[in-house]
C-alpha positions as CSV (number, residue, x, y, z in Angstrom):
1,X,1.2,3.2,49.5
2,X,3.2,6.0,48.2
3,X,5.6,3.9,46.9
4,X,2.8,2.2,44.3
5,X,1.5,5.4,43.6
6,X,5.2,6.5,42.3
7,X,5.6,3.2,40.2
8,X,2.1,3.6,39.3
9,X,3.2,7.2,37.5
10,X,6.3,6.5,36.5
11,X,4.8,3.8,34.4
12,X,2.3,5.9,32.9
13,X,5.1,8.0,31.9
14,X,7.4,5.2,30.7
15,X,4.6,4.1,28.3
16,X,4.0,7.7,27.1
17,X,7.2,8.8,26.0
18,X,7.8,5.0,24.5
19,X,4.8,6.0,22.7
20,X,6.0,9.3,21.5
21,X,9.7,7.7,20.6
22,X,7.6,5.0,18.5
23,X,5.4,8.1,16.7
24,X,8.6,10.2,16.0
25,X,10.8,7.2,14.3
26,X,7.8,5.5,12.4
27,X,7.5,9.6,10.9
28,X,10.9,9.4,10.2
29,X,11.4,6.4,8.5
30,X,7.8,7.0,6.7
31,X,9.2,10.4,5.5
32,X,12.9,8.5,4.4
33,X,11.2,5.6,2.6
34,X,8.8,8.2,0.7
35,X,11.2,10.3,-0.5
36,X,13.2,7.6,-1.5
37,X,11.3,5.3,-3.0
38,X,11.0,5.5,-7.3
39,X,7.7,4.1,-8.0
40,X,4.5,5.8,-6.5
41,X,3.8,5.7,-3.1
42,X,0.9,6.5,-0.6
43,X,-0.7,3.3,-2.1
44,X,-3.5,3.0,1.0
45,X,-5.2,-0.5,1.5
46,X,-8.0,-1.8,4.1
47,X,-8.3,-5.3,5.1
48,X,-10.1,-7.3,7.4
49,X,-9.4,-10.3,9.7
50,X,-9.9,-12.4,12.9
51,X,-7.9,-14.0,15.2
52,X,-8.6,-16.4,17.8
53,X,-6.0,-15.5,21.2
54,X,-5.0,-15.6,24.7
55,X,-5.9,-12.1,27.0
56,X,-9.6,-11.5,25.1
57,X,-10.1,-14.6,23.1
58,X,-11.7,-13.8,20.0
59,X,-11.4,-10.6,17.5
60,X,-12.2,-9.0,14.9
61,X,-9.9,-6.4,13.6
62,X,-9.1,-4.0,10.4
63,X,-5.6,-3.5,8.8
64,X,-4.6,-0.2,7.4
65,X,-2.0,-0.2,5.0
66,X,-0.1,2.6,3.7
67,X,2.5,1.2,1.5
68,X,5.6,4.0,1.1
69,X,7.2,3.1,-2.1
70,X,10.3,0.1,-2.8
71,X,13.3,1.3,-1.1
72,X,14.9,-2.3,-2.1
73,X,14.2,-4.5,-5.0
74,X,11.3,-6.7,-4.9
75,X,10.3,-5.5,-1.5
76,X,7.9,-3.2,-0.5
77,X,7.8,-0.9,3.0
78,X,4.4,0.0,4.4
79,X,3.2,1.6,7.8
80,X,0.2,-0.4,9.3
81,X,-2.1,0.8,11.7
82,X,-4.3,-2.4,13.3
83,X,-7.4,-1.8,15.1
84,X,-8.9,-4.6,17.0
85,X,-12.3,-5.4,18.7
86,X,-12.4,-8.6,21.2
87,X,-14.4,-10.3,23.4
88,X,-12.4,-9.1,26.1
89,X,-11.0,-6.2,24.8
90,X,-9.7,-3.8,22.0
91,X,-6.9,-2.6,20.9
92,X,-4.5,-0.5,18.6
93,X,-1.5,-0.7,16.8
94,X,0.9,1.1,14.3
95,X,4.1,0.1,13.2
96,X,5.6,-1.0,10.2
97,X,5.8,-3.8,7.6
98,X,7.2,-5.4,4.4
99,X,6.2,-8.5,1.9
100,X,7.7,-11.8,3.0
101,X,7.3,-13.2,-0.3
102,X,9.2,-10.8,-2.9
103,X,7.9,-9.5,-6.0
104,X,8.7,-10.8,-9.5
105,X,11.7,-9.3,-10.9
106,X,9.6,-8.5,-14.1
107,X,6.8,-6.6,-12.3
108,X,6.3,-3.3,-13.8
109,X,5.6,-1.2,-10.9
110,X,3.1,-2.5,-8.1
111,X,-0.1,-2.2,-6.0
112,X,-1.3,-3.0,-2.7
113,X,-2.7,-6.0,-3.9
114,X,0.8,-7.0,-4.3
115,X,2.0,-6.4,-1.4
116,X,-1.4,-8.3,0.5
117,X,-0.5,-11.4,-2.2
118,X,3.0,-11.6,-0.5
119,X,2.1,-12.1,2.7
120,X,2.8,-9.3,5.1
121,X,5.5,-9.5,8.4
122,X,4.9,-6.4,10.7
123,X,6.8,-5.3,13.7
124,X,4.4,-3.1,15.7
125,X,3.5,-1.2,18.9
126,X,0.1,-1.8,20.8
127,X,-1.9,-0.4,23.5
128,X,-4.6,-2.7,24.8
129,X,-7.5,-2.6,26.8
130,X,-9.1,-5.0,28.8
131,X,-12.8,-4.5,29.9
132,X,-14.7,-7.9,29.3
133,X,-14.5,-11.3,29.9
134,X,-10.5,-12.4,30.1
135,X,-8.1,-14.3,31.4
136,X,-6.1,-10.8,32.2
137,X,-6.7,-8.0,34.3
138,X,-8.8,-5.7,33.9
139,X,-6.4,-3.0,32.6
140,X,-4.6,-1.0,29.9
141,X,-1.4,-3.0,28.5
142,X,1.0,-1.5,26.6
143,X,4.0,-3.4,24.3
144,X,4.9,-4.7,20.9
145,X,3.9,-7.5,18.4
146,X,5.7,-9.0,15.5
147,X,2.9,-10.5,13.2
148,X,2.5,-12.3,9.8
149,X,-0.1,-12.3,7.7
150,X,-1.3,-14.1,4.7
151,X,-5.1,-15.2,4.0
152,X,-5.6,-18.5,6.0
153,X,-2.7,-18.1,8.4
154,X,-1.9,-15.1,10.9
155,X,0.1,-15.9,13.7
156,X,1.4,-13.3,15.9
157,X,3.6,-13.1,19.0
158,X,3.1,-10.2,21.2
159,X,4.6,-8.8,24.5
160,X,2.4,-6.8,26.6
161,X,2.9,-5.1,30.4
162,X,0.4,-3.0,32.1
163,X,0.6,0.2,32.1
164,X,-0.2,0.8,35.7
165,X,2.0,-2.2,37.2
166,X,5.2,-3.3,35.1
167,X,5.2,-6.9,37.3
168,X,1.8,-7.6,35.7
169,X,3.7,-9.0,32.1
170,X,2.0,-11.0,29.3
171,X,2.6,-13.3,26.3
172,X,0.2,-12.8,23.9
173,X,-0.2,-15.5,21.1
174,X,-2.3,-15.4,18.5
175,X,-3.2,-19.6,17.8
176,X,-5.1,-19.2,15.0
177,X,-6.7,-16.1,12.4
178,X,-7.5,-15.4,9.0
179,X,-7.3,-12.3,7.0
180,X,-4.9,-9.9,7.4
């Protein structure tokens, strides 16, 4: 019993300080990429999408987008910050992102309509909670996703462990979305 109760902590504090480690470098490189970039940044965009998955099923979520400026031609860097609501579950995610699809070499500056057009490919960090119906436990999972995003296509490939019991590991696939 005591040893559980040790794992069980020393979890919670593995998945805190990742968390805090995650904050500090996304401020870091957010702060770089800023100052950096030549055209304007802080370009903010909201989107919304669904996405049809293992763990709670179905859900509906919003994408933030804060795009930072072009630290490299023809691509953009953005932070993200997802928020999800599933039948199972919800969730939350920063991280950060660029366009798949680069820019036209004779663009004259850029929006955030831009950078949506071109398809987005994120690499973020999630904390999940599962409370309804689903094929997981009933816990909080922590871990990372790597997602694309265009309008009819959003596949994603996540890697999730719960925060109270690191044996208790999960894929989680996205099959099939829309939006962003």
């Amino acid at each position: 019993m005591e040893t559980n109760t040790r794992r069980s902590a020393a979890s919670r504090r593995l998945a805190g300080w990742s968390s805090c480690v995650l904050g500090v470098a996304l401020a870091v490189v957010a702060v770089t990429e800023s100052a950096a970039a030549a055209e304007t940044p802080g370009v903010f965009a909201a989107v919304p999408g669904f996405s049809v998955r293992n763990g709670d099923w179905v859900a509906v979520d919003g994408l933030g987008i804060l795009v930072l400026g072009q630290p490299v031609p023809r691509r953009l860097a953005a932070v993200v910050l997802r928020g999800e609501v599933g039948l199972g579950g919800s969730s939350a995610g920063i991280g950060l992102a660029t366009n798949v699809l680069g820019l036209s070499p004779s663009t004259q500056g850029w929006s955030a309509t831009d950078f949506i057009g071109s398809g987005v490919l994120s690499l973020e960090g999630r904390l999940e909670r599962m409370y309804g119906p689903t094929s997981w436990r009933r816990t909080t999972y922590v871990g990372g996703q790597i997602s694309f995003s265009a309008i009819i296509c959003k596949p994603a490939l996540g890697w999730m462990v719960a925060a109270d019991d690191p044996r208790d590991r999960h894929f989680q696939i996205v099959f099939a979305g829309a939006g962003w």
